[in-house]
C-alpha positions in Angstrom: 25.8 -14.7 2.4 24.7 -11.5 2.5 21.3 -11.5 0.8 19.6 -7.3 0.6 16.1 -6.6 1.5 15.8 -5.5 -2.3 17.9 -5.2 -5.2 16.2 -2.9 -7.9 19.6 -2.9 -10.0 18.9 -6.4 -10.6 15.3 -6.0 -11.9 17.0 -2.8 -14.1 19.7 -4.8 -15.3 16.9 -7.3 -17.1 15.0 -4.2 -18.4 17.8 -1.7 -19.5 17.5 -1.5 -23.0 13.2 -0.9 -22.7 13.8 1.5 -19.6 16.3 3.6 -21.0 14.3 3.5 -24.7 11.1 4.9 -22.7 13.0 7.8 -20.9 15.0 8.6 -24.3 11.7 9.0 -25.8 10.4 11.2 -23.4 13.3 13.4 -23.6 12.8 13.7 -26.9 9.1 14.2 -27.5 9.8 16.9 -24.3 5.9 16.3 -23.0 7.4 16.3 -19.5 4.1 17.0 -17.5 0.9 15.2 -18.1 2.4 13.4 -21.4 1.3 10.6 -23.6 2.1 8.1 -21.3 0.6 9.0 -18.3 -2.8 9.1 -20.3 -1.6 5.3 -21.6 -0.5 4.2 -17.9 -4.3 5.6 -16.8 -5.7 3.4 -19.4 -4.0 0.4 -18.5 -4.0 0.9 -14.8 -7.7 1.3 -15.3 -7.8 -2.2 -17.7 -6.1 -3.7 -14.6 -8.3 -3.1 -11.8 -11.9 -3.4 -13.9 -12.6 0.2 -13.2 -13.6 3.2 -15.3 -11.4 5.9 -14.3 -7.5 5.9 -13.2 -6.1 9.2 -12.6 -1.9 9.5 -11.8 -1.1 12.0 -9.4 3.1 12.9 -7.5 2.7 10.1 -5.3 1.2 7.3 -3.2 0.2 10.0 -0.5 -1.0 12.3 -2.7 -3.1 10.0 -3.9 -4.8 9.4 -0.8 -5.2 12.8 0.4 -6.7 14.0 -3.6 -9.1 10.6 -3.0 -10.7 11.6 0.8 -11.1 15.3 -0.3 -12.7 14.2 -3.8 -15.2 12.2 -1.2 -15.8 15.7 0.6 -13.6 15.1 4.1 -13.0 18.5 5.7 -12.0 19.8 8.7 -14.4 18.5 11.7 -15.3 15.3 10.1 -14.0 11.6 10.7 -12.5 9.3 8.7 -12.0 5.8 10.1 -8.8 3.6 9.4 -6.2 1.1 10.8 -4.0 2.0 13.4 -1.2 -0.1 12.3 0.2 0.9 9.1 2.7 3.5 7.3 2.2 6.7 7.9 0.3 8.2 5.0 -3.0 6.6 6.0 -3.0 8.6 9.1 -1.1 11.6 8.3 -3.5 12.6 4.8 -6.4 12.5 7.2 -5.1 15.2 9.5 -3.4 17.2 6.6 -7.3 17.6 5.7 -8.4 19.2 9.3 -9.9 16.0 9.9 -9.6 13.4 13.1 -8.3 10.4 12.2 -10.3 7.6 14.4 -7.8 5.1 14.7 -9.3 0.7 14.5 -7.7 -2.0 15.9 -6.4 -5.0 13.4 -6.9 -8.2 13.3 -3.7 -10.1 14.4 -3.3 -12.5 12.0 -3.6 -10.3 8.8 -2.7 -6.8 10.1 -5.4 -5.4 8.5 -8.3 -3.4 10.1 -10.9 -5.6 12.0 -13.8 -5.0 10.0 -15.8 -6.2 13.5 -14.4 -3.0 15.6 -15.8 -0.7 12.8 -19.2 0.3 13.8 -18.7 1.0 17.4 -16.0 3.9 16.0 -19.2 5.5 13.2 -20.2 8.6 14.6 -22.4 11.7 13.0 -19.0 13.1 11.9 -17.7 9.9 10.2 -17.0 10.9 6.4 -15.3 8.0 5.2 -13.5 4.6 6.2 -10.0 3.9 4.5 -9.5 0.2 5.1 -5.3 -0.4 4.0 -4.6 -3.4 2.3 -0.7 -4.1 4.2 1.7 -6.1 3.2 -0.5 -7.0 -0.4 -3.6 -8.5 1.2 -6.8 -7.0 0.6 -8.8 -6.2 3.9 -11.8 -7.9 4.7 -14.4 -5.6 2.3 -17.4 -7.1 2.6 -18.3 -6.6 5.9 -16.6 -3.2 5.8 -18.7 -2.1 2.2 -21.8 -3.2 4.5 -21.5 -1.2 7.3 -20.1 1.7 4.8 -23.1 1.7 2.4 -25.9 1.2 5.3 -24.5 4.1 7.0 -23.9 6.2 3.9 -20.2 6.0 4.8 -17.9 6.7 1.5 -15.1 3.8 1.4 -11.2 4.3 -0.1 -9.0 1.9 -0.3 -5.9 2.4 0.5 -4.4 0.0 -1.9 -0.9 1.4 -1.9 0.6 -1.9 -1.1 -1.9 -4.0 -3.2 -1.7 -3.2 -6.7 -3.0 -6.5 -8.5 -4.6 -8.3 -5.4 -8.1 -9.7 -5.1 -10.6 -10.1 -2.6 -13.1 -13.0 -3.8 -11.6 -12.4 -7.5 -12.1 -8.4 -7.4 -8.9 -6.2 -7.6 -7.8 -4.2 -4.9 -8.7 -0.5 -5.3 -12.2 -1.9 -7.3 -14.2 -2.2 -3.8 -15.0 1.1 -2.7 -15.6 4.3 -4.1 -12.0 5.2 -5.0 -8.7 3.0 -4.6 -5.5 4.6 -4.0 -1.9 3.1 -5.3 1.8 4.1 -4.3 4.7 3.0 -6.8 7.1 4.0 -4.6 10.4 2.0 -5.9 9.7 -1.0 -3.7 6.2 -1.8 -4.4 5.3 -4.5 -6.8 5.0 -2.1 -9.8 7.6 0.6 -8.6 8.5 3.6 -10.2 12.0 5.2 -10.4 10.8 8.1 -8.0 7.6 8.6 -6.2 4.3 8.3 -7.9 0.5 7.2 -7.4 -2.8 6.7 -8.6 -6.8 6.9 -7.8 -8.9 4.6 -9.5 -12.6 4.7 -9.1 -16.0 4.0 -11.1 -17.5 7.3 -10.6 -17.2 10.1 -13.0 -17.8 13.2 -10.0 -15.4 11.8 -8.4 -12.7 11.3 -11.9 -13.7 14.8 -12.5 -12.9 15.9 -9.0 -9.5 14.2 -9.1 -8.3 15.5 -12.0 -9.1 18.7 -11.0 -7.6 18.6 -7.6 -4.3 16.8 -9.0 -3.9 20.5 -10.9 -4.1 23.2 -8.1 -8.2 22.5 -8.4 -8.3 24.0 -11.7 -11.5 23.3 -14.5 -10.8 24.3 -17.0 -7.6 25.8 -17.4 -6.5 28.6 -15.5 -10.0 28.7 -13.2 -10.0 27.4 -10.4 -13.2 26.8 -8.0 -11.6 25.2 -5.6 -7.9 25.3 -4.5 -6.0 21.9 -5.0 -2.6 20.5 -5.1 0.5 20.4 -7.4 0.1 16.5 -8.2 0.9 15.5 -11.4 2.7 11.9 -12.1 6.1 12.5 -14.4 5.6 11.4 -17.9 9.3 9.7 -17.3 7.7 8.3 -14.2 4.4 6.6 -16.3 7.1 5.7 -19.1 9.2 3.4 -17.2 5.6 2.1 -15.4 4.6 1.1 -18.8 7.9 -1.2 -19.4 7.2 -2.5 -15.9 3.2 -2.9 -15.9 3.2 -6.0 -17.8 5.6 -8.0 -15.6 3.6 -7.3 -12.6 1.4 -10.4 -12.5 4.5 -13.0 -13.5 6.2 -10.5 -10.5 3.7 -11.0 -8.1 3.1 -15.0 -8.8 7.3 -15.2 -8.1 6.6 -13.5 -4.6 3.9 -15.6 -3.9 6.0 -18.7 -4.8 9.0 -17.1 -2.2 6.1 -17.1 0.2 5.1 -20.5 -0.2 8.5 -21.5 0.2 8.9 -19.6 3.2 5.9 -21.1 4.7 6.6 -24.3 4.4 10.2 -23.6 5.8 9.1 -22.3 8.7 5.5 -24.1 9.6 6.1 -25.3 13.4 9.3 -23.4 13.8 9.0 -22.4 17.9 9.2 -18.8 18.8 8.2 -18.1 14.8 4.3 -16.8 13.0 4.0 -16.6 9.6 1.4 -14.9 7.3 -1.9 -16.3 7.6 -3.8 -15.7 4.2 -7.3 -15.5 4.5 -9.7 -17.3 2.1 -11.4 -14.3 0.6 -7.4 -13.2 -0.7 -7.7 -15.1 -3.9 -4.0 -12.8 -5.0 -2.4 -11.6 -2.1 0.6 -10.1 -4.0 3.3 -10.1 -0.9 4.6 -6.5 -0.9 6.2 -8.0 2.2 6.4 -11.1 3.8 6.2 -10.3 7.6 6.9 -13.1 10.2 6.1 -12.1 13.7 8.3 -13.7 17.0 8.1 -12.9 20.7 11.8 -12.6 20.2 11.4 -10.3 17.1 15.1 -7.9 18.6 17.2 -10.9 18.6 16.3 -12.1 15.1 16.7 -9.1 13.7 20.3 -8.1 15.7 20.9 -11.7 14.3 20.3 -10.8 10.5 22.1 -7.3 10.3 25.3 -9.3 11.6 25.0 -11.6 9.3 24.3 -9.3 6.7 20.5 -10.1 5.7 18.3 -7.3 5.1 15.2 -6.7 7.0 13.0 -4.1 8.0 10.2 -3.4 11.1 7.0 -2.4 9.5 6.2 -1.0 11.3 7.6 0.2 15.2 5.1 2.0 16.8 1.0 1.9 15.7 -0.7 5.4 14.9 -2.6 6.1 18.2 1.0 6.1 20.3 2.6 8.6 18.1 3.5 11.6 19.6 2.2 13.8 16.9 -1.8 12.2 18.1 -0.9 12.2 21.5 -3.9 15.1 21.4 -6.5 12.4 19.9 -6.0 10.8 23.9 -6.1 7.3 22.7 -5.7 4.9 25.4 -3.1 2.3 24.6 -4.9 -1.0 26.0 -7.1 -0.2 23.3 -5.1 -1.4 20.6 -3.8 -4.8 21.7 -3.3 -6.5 18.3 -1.6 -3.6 16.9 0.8 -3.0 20.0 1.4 -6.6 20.1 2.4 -6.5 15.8 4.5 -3.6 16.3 6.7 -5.7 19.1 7.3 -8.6 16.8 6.8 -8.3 13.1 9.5 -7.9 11.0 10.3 -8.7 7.3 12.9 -10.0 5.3 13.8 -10.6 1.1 10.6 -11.5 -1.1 11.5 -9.7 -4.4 11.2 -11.6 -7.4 15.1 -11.9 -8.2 16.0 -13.2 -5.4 17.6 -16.3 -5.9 17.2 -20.3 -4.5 20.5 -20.4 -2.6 19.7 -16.7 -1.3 16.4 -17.6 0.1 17.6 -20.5 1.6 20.2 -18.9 3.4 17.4 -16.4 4.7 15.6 -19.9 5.9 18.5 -21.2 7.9 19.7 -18.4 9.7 15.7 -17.1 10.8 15.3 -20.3 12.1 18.9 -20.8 13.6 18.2 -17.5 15.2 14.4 -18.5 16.3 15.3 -21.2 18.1 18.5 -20.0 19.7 
C-alpha cells in the first residue's frame, strides 16, 4: 500500500473544529501581528522548556539568525557547528558576515562530535551552535564545557527537538539561547513557517525582541537595524490547539521507533538509530536508517509508493556556495559517509499498524535483495 511520508490532513481532520475555532477568533478579534496568542504560545513555550523567556519570530531560520546576532556574531567572527544538517544552520551564519567553521559528526547520532570541537576554537570563534537532528539532543555537556572555559556563547539549534531531553533537561534549555522551527512537519508544526528563541537571560530577551521588529526599542527608534520577524497570531493560534498534544505526539513516534527497531535489528545491509544514554526524550522528528545500498532502497520505495526522503544529500563543507571556506573533503568522513546512505521513511503519529508494517516488509525485502 502506498503509505506518505506525512499526512497533516489526517492530524487536521482530528483537530478541525479547535483549529478552525482558533483562526475564526483571530479573524475576529483582527490582532493579526503580535496578538494575544503569540504572548500565550511564549508563555507556554517558555513553561515547556524550564526557561524564562520565549520569544516567536517568521520562522525557524529566523530564529537562528535573531539568536547568533542577539549573542553579538558579526562579520569576521566564527561560529562553530555541524556540517551535516539542513541548511539554515550554515546559511544564518554567513547571512551574518560570519565564517561558518564547519565539525564533523559522530556517525552514529549525526550530531556534532563534541570531541572535534576544540581543535576548530580560534580567537575569532563567537559562538558554537550544536543541532539537535532528527529530535536527539547533541552531546551538551562536553560542548557547554569547552563553551564556558573558553567564554564561547552556545545556541542550540533545537529546530528539530522541540520537547527532547538531554539527562532530563529540554532541548533549547542548555545554552544560552535555543532556537525552534514549526515548520508543518516538525513535532509541533504550524500551518506556515514559524519559530522561536528561548533563553534564560533577560539582555538577550530584550535583544530578541527588539531585533524580531526591525531592531526597534521602543517604538519607532531604532538603535540598531533588525529584521521583519514577527510569528502570525493565526500561526501561535493553531500552535496553541497543537501544543498540548505534543508530548502524547512524540511518545507515539517513539513507539513507531521502537517498533521499527526491533523490525529491523540484524537486518544485513541495514543501521538504525542509535540513541544515546544522555537522550532521556529523543522525540523522532525523523527516523533515519542508514544502508550501503541507501539508492536501491529508496528507487525501491518510490515504486512501491512509500514516502521517503534523504536528509540530507550533500554535508555543508561540499556545497558549492562554501566552496571559498577550501574545506578539504577527507576531513568530514562521518558526514560524507551519512550523506551516501541515510534516508528516512513514515514516523508520524497517525500512521497506522498495517501501514507501518508494510514500510517493515518492503525496507527489508529491499535490504536484502
Amino acid at each position: 500500500m502506498a503509505v506518505p511520508l506525512l499526512d497533516l490532513h489526517r492530524q487536521y481532520e482530528q483537530l478541525k473544529p479547535e483549529m478552525d475555532r482558533a483562526v475564526l477568533r483571530v479573524l475576529e478579534h483582527g490582532r493579526f501581528i503580535l496578538g494575544p496568542e503569540v504572548q500565550q504560545l511564549e508563555q507556554q513555550i517558555a513553561q515547556l522548556c524550564g526557561v524564562k523567556h520565549a520569544i516567536g519570530c517568521a520562522s525557524g531560520t529566523d530564529a537562528l539568525l535573531i539568536a547568533l546576532r542577539a549573542v553579538g556574531v558579526k562579520p569576521g567572527d566564527e561560529v562553530i557547528t555541524s556540517d551535516f544538517s539542513f541548511f539554515a544552520s550554515a546559511g544564518v551564519v554567513s547571512r551574518l558576515g560570519a565564517r561558518p567553521v564547519f565539525v564533523d559528526i559522530e556517525p552514529d547520532t549525526y550530531n556534532v562530535d563534541p570531541n572535534l570541537i576544540e581543535a576548530a576554537v580560534t580567537p575569532r570563534t563567537r559562538a558554537i551552535m550544536p543541532v539537535h537532528l532528527f529530535g536527539q539532543v547533541a552531546d551538551m555537556d562536553p560542548i557547554m564545557e569547552i563553551a564556558r572555559r573558553r567564554n564561547i556563547k552556545v545556541v542550540e539549534d533545537a529546530a528539530q527537538a522541540i520537547g527532547a531531553e538531554y539527562k532530563g533537561r529540554k532541548a533549547g534549555s542548555i545554552g544560552d539561547l535555543g532556537c525552534f522551527s514549526f515548520y508543518p512537519s516538525k513535532n509541533l508544526g504550524a500551518c506556515g513557517d514559524g519559530g522561536m528563541i528561548v533563553t534564560n537571560s533577560d539582555q538577550a530577551e530584550k535583544d530578541c525582541r527588539s531585533l524580531r521588529v526591525h531592531g526597534e526599542n521602543p517604538k519607532y527608534f531604532h538603535h540598531v537595524i533588525g529584521y521583519n520577524s514577527r510569528l502570525d497570531t493565526i500561526q501561535a493560534a493553531l500552535l496553541l490547539v497543537k501544543l498540548p498534544r505534543l508530548h502524547d505526539w512524540s511518545k507515539k513516534r517513539i513507539e513507531h521507533a521502537r517498533i521499527y527497531s526491533e523490525a529491523f535489528a540484524g537486518v544485513p545491509n541495514l543501521r538504525v538509530p542509535e540513541v544515546k544514554p544522555y537522550s532521556t526524550f529523543h522525540i523522532f522528528n525523523q527516523y533515519t536508517l542508514a544502508s550501503p545500498r541507501r539508492d536501491q532502497i529508496v528507487n525501491g520505495l518510490n515504486q512501491a509508493g512509500i514516502g521517503n526522503c534523504i536528509y540530507y544529500p550533500l554535508p555543508f563543507h561540499s556545497q558549492k556556495c562554501f566552496a571559498h571556506l577550501d574545506y578539504a573533503s577527507d576531513d568530514f568522513p562521518a558526514s560524507n559517509k551519512a550523506a551516501a546512505q541515510v534516508f528516512s521513511i513514515p514516523i508520524y503519529p497517525e500512521m497506522t499498524p498495517e501501514e507501518q508494517q508494510d514500510v517493515i516488509a518492503t525496507v527489508r525485502r529491499l535490504a536484502a535483495e
